[in-house]
N, C-alpha and C positions, 0 to 999 in steps of 0.2 A: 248321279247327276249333282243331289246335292255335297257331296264329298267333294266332286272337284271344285263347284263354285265356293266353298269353305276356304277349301287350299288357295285359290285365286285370290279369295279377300287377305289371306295370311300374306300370302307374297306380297301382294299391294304396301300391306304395311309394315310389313319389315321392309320395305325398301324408303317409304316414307319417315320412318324412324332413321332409317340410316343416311340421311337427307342432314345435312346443315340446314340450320333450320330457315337460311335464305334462300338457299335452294327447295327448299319444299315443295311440291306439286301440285299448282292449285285443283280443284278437283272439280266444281262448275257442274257440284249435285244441285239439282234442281232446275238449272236452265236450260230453256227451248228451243226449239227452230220450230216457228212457226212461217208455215205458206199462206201467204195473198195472193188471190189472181184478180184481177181490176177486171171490170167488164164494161168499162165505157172509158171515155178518156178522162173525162170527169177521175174516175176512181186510178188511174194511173197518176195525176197531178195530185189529188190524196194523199195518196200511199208515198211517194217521195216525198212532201211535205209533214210527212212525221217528225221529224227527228226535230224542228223549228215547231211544230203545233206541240209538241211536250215540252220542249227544251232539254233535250235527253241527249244523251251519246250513242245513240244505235248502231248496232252492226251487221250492217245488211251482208248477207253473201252473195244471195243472188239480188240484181235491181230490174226490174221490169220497166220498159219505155214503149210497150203495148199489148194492149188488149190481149188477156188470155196467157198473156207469156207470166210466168208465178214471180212474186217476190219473197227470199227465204231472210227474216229477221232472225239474229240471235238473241235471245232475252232471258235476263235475268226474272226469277218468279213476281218480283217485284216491279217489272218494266210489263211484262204480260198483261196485267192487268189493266193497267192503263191503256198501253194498246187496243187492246180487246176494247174497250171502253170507247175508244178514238173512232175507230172501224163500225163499231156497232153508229156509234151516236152520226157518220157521216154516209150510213147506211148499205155498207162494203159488207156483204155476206157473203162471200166466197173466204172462208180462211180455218185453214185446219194447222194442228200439231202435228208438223212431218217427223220431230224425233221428241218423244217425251222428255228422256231425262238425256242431256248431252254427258254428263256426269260419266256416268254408265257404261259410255264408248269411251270416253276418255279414259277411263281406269282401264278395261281391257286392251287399249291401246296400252298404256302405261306397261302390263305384261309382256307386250307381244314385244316390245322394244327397250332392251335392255338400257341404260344413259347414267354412264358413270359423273358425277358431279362435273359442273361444266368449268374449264378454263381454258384461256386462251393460253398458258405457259405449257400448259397438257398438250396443245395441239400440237407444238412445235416439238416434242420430243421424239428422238429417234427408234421408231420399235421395229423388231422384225414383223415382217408381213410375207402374209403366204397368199398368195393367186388361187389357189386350190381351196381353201376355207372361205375366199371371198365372194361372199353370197349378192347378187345382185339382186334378187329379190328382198330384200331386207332395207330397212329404214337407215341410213349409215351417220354416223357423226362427222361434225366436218373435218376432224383430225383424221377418220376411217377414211373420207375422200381422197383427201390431199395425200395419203399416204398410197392407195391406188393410183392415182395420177403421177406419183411419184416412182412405184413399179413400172407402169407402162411405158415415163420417158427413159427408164435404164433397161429397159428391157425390149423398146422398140426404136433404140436412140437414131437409127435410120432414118426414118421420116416423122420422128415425135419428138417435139421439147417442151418442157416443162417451165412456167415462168409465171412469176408473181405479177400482178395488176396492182400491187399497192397493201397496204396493213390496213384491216380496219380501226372503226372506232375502238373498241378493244384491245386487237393489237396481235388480230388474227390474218394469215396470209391468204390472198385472194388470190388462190392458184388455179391457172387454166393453161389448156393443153393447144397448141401448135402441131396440128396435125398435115402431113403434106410431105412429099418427097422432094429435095432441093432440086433447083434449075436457076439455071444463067437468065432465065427470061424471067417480069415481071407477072406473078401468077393473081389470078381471079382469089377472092378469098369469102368467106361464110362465114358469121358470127354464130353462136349459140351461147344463151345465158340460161340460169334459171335461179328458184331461191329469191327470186326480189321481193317475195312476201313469203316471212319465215316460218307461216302454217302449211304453208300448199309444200308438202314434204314430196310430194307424188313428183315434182319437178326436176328436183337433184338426182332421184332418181332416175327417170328418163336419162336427163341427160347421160347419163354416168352407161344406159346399156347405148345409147348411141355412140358413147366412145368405144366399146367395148366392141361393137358391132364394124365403125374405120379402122380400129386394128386390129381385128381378126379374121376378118370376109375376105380374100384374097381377089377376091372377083372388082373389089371397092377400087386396085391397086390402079388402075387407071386415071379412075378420078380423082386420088392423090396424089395423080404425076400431073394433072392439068389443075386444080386449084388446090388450095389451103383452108382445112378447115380450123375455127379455134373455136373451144369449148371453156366457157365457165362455170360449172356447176351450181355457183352458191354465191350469188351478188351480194345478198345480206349475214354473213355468217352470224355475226353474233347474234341476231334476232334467230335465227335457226336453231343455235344452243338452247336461247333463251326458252325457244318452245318445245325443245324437247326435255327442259329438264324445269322447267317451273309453270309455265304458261302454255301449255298446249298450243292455243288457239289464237296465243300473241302473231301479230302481223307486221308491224313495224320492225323498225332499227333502234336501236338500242342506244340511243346520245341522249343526254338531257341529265338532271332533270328541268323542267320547262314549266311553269307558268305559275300561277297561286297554290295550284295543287302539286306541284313537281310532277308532274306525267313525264314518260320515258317516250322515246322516238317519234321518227317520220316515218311516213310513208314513201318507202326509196321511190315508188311509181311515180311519184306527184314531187318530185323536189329536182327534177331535169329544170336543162336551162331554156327552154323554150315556152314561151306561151308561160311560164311558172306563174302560178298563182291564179292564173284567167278564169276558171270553170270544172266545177267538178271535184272542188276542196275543199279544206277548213284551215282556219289559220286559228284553230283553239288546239293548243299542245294537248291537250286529250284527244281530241278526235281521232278516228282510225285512219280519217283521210286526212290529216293535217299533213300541207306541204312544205313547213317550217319554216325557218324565220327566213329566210331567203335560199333564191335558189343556189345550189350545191356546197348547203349547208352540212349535207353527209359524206364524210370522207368516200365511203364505198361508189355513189354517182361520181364524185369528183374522180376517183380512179378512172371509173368507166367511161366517163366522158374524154378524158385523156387522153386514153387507148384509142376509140372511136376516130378523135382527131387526127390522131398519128397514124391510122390507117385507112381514112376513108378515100386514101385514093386507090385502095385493091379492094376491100371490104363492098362486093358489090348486093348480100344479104344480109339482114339482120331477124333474127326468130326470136323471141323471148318468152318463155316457157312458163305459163302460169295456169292454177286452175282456179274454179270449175264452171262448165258452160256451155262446152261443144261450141265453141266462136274460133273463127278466124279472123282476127280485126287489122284494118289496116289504119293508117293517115286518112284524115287528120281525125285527133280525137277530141280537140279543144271546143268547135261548136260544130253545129250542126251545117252542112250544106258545104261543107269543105271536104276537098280532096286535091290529092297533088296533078301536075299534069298529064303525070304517065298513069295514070289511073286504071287505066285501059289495062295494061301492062300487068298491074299490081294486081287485077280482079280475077285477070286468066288465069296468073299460078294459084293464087290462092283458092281458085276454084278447081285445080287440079290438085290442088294438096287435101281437100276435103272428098276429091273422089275418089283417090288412092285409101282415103283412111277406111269409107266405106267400101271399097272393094276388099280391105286388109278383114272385115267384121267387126269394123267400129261403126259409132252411131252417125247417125249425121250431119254434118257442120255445117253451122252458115256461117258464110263470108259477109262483110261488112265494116264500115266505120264504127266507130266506138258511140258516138248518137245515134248510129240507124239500130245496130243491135243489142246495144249495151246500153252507155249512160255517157257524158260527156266527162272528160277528165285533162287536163291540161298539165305541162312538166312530164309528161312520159317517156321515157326513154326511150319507145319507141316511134312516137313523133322527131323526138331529138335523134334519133338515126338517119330518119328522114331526110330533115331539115340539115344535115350536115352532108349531103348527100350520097347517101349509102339508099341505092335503088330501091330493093323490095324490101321490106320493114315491115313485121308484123308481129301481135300479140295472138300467142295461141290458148286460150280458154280451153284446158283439158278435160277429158271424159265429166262429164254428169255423175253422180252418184249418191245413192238416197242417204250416206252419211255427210254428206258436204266433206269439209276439206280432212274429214279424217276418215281418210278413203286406206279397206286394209292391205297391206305390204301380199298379203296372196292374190292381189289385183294390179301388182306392179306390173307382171311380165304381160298381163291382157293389153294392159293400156300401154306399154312402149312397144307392142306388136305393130297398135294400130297408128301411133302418131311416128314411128320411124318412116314409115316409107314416105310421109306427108314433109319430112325435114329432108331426104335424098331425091324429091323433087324439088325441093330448094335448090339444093346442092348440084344437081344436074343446069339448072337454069343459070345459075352462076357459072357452070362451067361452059355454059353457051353463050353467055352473054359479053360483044366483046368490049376488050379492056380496055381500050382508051375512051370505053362510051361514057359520057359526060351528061347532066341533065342540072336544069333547073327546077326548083323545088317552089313551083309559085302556088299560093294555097289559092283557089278558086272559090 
């Protein structure tokens, strides 16, 4: 036992050695995930009013908006303290250390996933690929992506194409797949994104077995004679580099640098063109929630919103693939007491995508607005789906898991067991819903 953890540390660091030294791995020995749970409302307006009672930059992962439900902060050993201090003095005694040292996971992660230094000139270059070596279980780079997605339009070129959404900020291609067999007649169509925050890596995955799952099921072949599905795996590419080869645990986009301090990125969630800036952000270039200097200040939304435009009269879904939470959220997320008119509409399937997930042996999801279950947040892309009118629009808060977002690659295939069949009742809904239905988007 202790021989291999020896060997472990040896690996660790020859690979950190072999690291330019701006590429180095931060390693984030020492800091916590600590849980709060509030037990009055009193301690839930508390607890979110940390980050302004310290003056601090907190990085909540989970947010609590009631009683009982946990809040997971990440802290530096130096922010803990205070914390602890904060909680004590305003009488919050509910709060444990859910992961001691984040450090710890982060470095065995670092093992379990290989990350050759990151470029975007890397990604574009032409390598052979084999289908048969291509582990879908596995953590993949976004050159490994695009190069799969690349096999599957030359090799499925029948009802699959291949097509760029734009270059990111660095100058990586934002490739997603057109999945669907051609017809003379206007067809229904499904969005899937994922990657729009470049730690929840659990996402591009997913998505990548859901492609794998429309072109190889033959039983699917139907449903891609009557709609269109298109998948993007990776909204924020370069922020996904960035965290797999320097920053783990980085969440933003990578543009900047920004303010007194040069802090790097937005948060793509919060920088859509609707409602931007309204609730639920920061407009301090450090913050994790900063929704920058105006809306669709990040080249990657501006792609997205693009696309969006140019298809929202077939695009009659939209999913956006994020973790972690076990939430189905829909419209509106900007404040509280809002929803769209077809509400009705929007709660049924989502409450059939949460009971397919538990029939598949997933946990259980609640469905809800972004204030009823979560926290309010405004400029989301998935409001701005909405709001452009693409029917069912929602954020999916993926599996729960006692390491937060560095959930391990041997729990991939659990978790896209359970959320695939929650995205082909999507996909079925779209393909019943019919095509010249029309709707206004009136927020209530």
């Amino acid at each position: 036992m202790l021989r291999g953890s020896y060997l472990r540390l040896i690996s660790l660091t020859i690979l950190l050695i072999a690291l330019p030294e701006e590429f180095a791995a931060r390693d984030y020995e020492g800091y916590q995930l600590l849980e709060v749970i509030p037990k009055t409302e009193s301690d839930v307006r508390t607890i979110a009013n940390l980050p302004n009672a310290l003056g601090e930059h907190l990085d909540f992962w989970k947010e609590s908006r009631a009683i009982d439900q946990p809040t997971e902060i990440f802290l530096s050993p130096e922010s803990k303290s205070r914390v602890v201090k904060y909680l004590k003095d305003n009488s919050i005694a509910e709060y444990r250390t859910k992961i001691e040292n984040v450090g710890e996971i982060v470095q065995a992660d670092a093992l379990d996933t290989p990350r050759p230094p990151p470029s975007a000139a890397r990604d574009e270059q032409v390598r052979p690929f084999d289908i048969n070596s291509f582990d879908f279980n596995e953590y993949h780079s976004h050159a490994e992506i695009n190069d799969y997605l690349k096999f599957v339009a030359t090799n499925k070129s029948k009802f699959v194409d291949i097509k760029s959404m734009g270059i990111s900020h660095e100058g990586r291609q934002m490739s997603y797949l057109k999945i669907g067999y051609p017809s003379n007649e206007p067809k229904n169509a499904f969005f899937v994104d994922a990657g729009i925050h470049a730690r929840e890596w659990i996402t591009p995955a997913v998505a990548l077995h859901f492609i794998n799952e429309l072109v190889t099921n033959p039983e699917l072949t139907v449903l891609l004679e009557n709609i269109d599905v298109y998948v993007l795996p990776s909204v924020n590419p370069d922020g996904y580099e960035y965290s797999r080869n320097s920053e783990r645990l980085w969440r933003k986009s990578r543009s900047g640098p920004r303010g007194a301090e040069g802090c790097y990125g937005v948060d793509p969630n919060r920088n859509f063109d609707f409602y931007w800036g309204y609730s639920g952000v920061s407009h301090d270039p450090c913050s994790e929630i900063y929704c920058g200097p105006e809306a669709l200040s990040e080249s990657e939304c501006q792609h997205l919103t693009d696309f969006l435009l140019q298809h929202n009269d077939t695009i009659k879904a939209y999913v956006t693939l994020h973790s972690y939470g076990n939430l189905i959220i829909h419209p509106w997320g900007h404040k509280s007491n809002a929803v769209p008119d077809d509400v009705n509409d929007i709660i049924r399937v989502g409450t059939q995508m949460a009971r397919v997930i538990r029939e598949a042996g997933g946990p259980e999801f609640t469905v809800g607005t972004g204030p009823d279950i979560l926290y309010e947040v405004s400029g989301s892309s998935q409001d701005f789906a909405k709001h452009v009118g693409i029917k069912y629009a929602y954020t999916m808060e993926l599996t729960n898991t006692p390491t937060g977002f560095i959930l391990p690659k041997s729990r991939i295939a659990h978790t896209a067991g359970h959320i695939l069949p929650a995205l082909f009742v999507v996909a079925e809904e779209v393909r019943n819903t019919d095509a010249d239905n029309t709707h206004e988007n009136i927020i209530n």
